[in-house]
N, C-alpha and C positions, 0 to 999 in steps of 0.2 A: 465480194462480201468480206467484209471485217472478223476477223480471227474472233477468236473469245477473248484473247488478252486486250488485243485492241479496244476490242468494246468496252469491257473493266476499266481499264483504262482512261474512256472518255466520258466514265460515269460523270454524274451531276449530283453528286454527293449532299445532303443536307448535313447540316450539325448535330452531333447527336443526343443534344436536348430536344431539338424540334423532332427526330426520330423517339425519341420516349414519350415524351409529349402524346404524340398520337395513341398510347396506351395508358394514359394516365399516369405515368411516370414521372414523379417530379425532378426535377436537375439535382437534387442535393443528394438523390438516392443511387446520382449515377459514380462509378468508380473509373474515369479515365483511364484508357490505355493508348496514346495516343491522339489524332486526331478524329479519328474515323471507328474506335472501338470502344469498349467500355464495359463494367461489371456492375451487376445491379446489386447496394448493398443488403446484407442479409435482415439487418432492421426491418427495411420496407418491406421484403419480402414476407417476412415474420407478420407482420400486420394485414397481411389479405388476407389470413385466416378468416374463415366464416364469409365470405361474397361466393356468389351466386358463380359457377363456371359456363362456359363456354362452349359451343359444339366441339367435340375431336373430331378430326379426319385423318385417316391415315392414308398414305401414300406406297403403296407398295407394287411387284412386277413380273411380270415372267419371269422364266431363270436367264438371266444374264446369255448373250451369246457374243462373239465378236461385231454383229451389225451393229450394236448399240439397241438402248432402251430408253434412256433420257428418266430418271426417277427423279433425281436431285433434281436435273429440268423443270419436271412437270411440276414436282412441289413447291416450285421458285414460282411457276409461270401463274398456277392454280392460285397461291397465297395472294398476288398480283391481281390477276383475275377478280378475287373475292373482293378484296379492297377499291378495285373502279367499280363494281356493281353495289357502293354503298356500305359491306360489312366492315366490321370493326375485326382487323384480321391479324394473327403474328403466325411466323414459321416459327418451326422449330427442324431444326436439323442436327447432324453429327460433326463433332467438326473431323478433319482430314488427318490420317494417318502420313508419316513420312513416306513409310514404307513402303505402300505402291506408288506415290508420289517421283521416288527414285526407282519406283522398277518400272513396270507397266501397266497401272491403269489409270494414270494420271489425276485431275485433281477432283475436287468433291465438290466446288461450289455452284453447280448448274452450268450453263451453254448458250451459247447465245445471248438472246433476250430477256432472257430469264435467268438471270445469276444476281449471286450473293454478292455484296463488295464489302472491304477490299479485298478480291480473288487472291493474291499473289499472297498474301498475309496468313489470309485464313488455310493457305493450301499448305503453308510453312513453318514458322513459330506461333502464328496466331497471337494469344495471351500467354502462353507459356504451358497452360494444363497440363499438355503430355508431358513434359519435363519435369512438371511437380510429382507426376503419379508416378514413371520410371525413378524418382530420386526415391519417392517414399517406397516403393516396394524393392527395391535393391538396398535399401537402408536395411529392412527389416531382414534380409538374405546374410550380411554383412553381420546383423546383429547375432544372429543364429550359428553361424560357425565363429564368431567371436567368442557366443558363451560357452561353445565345447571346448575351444583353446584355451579355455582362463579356469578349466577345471570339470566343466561340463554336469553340474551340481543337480539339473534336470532329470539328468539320467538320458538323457535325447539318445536314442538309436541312429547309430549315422547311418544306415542303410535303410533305414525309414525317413528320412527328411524329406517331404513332399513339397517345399515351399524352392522354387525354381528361382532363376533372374532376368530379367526384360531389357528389354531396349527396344526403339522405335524405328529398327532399320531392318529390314530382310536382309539375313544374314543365316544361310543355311549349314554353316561351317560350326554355328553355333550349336547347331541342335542339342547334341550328345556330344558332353565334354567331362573333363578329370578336371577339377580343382584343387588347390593345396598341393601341388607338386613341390618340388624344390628344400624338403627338411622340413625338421621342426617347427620353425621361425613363421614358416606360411602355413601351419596350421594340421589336420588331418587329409591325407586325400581321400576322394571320397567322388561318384559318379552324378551326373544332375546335368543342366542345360537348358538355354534361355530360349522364351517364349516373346512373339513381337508384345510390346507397351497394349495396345487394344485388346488383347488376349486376357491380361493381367486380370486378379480376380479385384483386386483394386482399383481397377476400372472399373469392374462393374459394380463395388460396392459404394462409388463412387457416383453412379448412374441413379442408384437405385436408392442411396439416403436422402431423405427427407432436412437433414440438417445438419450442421458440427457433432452435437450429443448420438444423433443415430448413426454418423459416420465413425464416431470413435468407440462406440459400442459395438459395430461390427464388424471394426478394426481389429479390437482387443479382441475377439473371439472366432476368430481366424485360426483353424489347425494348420500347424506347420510341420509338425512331426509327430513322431510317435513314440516311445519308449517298448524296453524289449517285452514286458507285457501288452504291448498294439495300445496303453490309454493315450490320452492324444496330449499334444503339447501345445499351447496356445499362443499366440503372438502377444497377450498381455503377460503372458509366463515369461518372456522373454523382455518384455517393459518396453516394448517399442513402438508402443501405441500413441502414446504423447506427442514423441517427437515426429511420429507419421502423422497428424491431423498437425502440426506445424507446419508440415509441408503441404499438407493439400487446403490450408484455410484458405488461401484466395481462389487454389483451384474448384470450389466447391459453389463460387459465384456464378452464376449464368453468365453469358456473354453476350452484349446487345451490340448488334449491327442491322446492316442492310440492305435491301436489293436494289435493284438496277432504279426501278421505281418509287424505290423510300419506304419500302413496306415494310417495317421492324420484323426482325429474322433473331431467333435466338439460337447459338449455336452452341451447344453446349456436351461432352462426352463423344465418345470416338467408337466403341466395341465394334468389329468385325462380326456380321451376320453368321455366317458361315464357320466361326469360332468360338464365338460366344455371344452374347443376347442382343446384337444390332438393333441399339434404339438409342436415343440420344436423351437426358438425365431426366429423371425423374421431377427433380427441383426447377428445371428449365421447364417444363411440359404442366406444371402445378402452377408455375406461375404465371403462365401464358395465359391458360384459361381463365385464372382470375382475376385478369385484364383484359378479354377478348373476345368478341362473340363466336369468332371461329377460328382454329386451331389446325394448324394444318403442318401432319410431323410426316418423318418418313421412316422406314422400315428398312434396313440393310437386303441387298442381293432380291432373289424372288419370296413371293408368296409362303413358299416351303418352307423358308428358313426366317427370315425378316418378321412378316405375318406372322407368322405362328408362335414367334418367342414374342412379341409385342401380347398378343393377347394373352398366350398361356403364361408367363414372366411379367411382363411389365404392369399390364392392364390389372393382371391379379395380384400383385406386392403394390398397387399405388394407388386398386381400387377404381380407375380409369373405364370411363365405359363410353366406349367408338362409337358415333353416331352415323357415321361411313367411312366406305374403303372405294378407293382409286387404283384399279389395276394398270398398269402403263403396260403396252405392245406397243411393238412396230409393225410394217407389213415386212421390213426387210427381215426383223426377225421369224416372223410366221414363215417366212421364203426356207430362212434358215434350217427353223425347225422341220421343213417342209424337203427336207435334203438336197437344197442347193446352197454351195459353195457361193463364199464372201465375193471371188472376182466377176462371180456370176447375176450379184441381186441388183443390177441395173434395170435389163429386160422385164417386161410387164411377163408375168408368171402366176395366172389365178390359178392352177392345177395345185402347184407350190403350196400359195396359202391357205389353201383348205386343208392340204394335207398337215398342216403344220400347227393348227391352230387348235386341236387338242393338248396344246401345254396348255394354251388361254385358255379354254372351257376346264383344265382342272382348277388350276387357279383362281377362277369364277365359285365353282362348285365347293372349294376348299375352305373358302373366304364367306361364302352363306354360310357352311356348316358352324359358323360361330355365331350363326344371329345377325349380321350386320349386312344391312343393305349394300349393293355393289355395282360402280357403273365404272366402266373401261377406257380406259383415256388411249386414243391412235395418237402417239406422237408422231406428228408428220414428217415426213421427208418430201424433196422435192420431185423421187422417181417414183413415189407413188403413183399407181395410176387409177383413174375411178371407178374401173372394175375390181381391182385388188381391194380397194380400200370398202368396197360395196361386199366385199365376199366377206371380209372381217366384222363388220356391222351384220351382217344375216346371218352367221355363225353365230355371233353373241345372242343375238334375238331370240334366238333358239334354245339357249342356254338362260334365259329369262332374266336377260340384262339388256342394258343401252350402251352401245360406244359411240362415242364423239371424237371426231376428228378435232384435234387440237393443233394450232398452230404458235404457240407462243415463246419456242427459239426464234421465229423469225419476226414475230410480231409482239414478242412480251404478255404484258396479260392483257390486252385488247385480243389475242388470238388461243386462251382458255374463256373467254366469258361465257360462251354457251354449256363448257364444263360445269365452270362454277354455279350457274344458275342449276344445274342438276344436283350437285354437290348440294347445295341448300334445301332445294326439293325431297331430296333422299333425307337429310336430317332433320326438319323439319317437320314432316312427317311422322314423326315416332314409329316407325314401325318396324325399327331395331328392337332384336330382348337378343342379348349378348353373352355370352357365356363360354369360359374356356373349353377347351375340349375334353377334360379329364376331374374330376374331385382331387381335392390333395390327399384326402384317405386312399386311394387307390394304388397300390404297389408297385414301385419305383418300376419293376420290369413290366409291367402290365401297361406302364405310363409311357413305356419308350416303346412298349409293340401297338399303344394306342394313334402313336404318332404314326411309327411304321407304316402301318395296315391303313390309317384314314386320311394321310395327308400322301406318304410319297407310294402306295397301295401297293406297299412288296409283301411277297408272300411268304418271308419267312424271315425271321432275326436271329441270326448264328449270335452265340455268344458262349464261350468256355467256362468250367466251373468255377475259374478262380473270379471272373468276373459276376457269375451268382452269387457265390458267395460272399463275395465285397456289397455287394447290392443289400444282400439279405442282412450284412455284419454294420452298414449304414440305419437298416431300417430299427434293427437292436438298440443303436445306439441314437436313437429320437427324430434321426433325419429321412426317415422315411415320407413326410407329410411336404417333401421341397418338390418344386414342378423339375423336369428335365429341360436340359440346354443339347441340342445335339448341334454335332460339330460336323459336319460332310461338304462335299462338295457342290458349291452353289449352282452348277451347270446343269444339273439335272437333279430329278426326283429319286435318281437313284445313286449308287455310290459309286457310279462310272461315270464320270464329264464325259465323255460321246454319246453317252447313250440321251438322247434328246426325244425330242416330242413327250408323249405320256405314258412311260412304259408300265407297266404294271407283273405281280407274280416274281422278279425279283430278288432280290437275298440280298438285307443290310447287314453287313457284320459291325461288329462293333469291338476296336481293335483295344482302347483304353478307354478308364472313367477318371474322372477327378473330382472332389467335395471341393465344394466352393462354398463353406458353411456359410459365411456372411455376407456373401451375395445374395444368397437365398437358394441355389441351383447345384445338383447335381450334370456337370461336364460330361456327356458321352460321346466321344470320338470314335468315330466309322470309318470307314474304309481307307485311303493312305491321304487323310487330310492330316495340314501340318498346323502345327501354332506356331510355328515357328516360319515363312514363307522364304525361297529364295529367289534370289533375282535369275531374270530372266537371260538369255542369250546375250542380246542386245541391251541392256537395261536404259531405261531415259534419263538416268544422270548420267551419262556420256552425252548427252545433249545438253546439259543443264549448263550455265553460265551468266556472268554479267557482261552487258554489253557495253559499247564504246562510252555509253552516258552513264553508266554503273546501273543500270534496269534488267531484271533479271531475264533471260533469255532460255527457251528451250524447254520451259516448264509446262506448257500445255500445246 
């Protein structure tokens, strides 16, 4: 069998007029990058205004475990799928961070049969985006302790500057750092520390504008510090709001590519689930649907975190309303969750899979609780065996869903069509009524123990008074009515990665917050989750390389 790069590799690429084409995209709207990429200009996009939109689908998963879960897969295979049963279809996806890229989870554009192309591009530089959002918001870091060294005329509290610095690489050495050592000449020292590029709240405000005008309006309104009265200091207080939508205008373009199959993929924004609001832009996802009858995005990490900020974030700042949701399992994961070890999910194990498939029936039950129909995609493996894959289907049944066995790593979207035909059934249907989980009136701590208590059902949320009180000193000061972003570990429903299947009764604590005023979100960090990730033992750039023909080697 042929690796994934191989496959990528051997695509059969069309040009990417005849790839816009299929959504009515005329050539003159497209912005080359390359031969094989391209940005769609904002002109055209500005004129779909008022057409009719599209089914959404989202794509979302169990909680992550070492067997694999195939998400980016499925949404690759599913979009595929839709497109040979007749619809008029575009992905929408994320595009790829560096960062696990050179550590360990390697790349984002699907597997097998079902992948994005060009793989190697989109896992790398891509278009550039992340480079534009790391330059504008290290611009604006740059800017801020410049105006305290030229006089400091704001009054800015240096022990209050809340606006950090990024980069796109795991680098854990960064976390917690002193800058302005060295005299005078370099400035004040003063305590702070870089968060990865996808963390950035300029990513997300980046995700989540609708244009140039509402990206530089929630640009400029960005608190960065604070003065020794706590009022706030704003990123337009500091005039560097200009030359930040400088930087991000082209990144602001969606990005049109494609799958294995030709199926136009728009890939657009990067955010980490599990640290901030894992969903790919708002502007990519607005303009899909009003080119497409069906729509088909994905959600970072599991259900927990991914799902749950798409509807309660995304869905609600864009207005967005899901026609259906795609849970992706394995059976190797259910083995998993079922407390058998990775060297062991060979063997045929029905005991295992039942025991394990209470993470899939919360996730099921998590994913109704928002109104939106739900059917389970089995991404197949080859050791599945027909009793395993039979005990996952009569689990779900029970849980008042349908899983389908999908094969479309090995067969592309010839091996989702009977998904897809569900997927349409379910949307088709109407008999979604959608709704986040919480009112925005409802009080920021009441909003984070709502999540608690009904998504990951712990029974209790530690939190110290300086943190109520910040909470309460937010609601004072108008930002009480922003949904919550929590930030934890994707590996379970609670704030321990071992602790698997569906624990319940529990204790989240919540160690820090962060105002992310112009993203829309207040930031709540739980138990010893980092923005900042380190590489691992063995990291995968010690494999990474050009080979004899200068072709990149080691990257998946």
């Amino acid at each position: 069998m042929k690796t994934d790069i191989e496959i990528a590799r051997a695509a059969k690429k069309r040009p990417m007029p005849e790839i816009a084409a299929k959504l009515g995209i005329p050539e003159d709207a497209l912005i080359p990058y390359g031969r094989d990429k391209a940005k769609i200009d904002r002109e055209f996009i500005a004129g779909l205004a008022g057409r009719p939109e599209g089914k959404l689908i989202l794509v979302t998963a169990i909680n992550p475990t070492p067997a694999g879960e195939g998400k980016t897969t499925t949404t690759v295979g599913l979009g595929d799928a839709l497109a040979r049963i007749g619809k008029r279809t575009a992905i929408c996806i994320r595009e790829a961070s560096l960062g696990p890229n050179f550590g360990m989870k390697g790349g984002a554009a699907g597997g097998g049969f079902a992948q994005i192309v060009p793989m190697e591009e989109m896992n790398l530089h891509f278009t550039g985006d992340f480079h534009a959002i790391t330059a504008a918001h290290n611009l604006l870091a740059a800017m801020i302790d410049n105006h305290i060294y030229w006089g400091n005329s704001l009054e800015i509290d240096e022990r209050r500057i809340t606006w950090r610095r990024v980069m796109d690489i795991n680098d854990r050495a960064l976390r917690d750092m002193v800058v302005g050592l060295g005299g005078v000449a370099n400035g004040f020292a003063r305590q702070t520390g870089f968060d990865i590029t996808v963390a950035s709240e300029i990513m997300a405000i980046l995700c989540l504008s609708r244009d140039l005008d509402d990206l530089q309006e929630r640009l400029g309104r960005i608190v960065v510090a604070y003065r020794r009265d706590k009022s706030p200091i704003l990123c337009r207080d500091i005039k560097a709001d200009g030359a930040m939508v400088v930087l991000l205008k082209e990144a602001m373009q969606p990005n049109l590519v494609q799958t294995l199959e030709n199926t136009p993929a728009f890939v657009h924004g990067g955010p980490f689930a599990n640290i901030a609001h894992g969903c790919n832009s708002v502007m990519a996802t607005s303009t899909a649907l009003k080119l497409a009858d069906f729509v088909v995005t994905e959600a970072g990490f599991g259900a927990d975190l991914g799902a749950e900020k798409f509807f309660d974030i995304k869905c609600r700042k864009a207005g967005l309303t899901p026609a259906a949701a795609v849970i992706v399992a394995t059976v190797r994961a259910m083995k998993m969750n079922g407390g058998v070890a990775k060297a062991d999910l060979g063997p045929e194990n029905v005991e295992a899979v039942v025991k394990g498939c209470p993470n899939l029936g919360r996730h099921i039950a998590n994913t109704k609780g928002f109104g939106v129909p739900v059917v389970v995609a089995i991404n197949h493996f080859t050791t599945d065996t027909e009793a395993e894959i039979a005990a996952v289907k009569d689990y779900v049944a029970r849980q008042g869903a349908e899983a389908i066995i999908c094969r479309h790593w090995a067969d592309g979207g010839a091996g989702a069509e009977e998904l897809a035909r569900k997927v349409v059934q379910l949307a088709e249907a109407g008999t979604g009524h959608f709704a986040p989980l919480y009112p925005d009136e409802m009080p920021l701590f009441e909003k984070i123990e709502t999540i608690a208590r009904r998504i990951y059902h712990a029974g209790d949320v530690i939190a110290d008074k300086a943190v109520r009180d910040q909470l309460r000193a937010w609601e004072a000061a108008g930002y009480g009515n922003l949904p919550v972003c929590m930030a934890k570990t994707q590996y379970s429903f609670s704030t321990y990665p071992a602790l698997r299947k569906s624990p319940t009764d529990h204790t989240l604590p919540i160690r820090e917050m962060r105002l992310s005023t112009r993203a829309g979100f207040i930031v709540v960090i739980c138990g010893e989750i980092m923005t900042m990730p380190g590489l691992p033992r063995v990291p995968s750039a010690e494999t990474i390389g050009l080979g004899a023909e200068g072709e990149v080697v080691g990257l998946f």
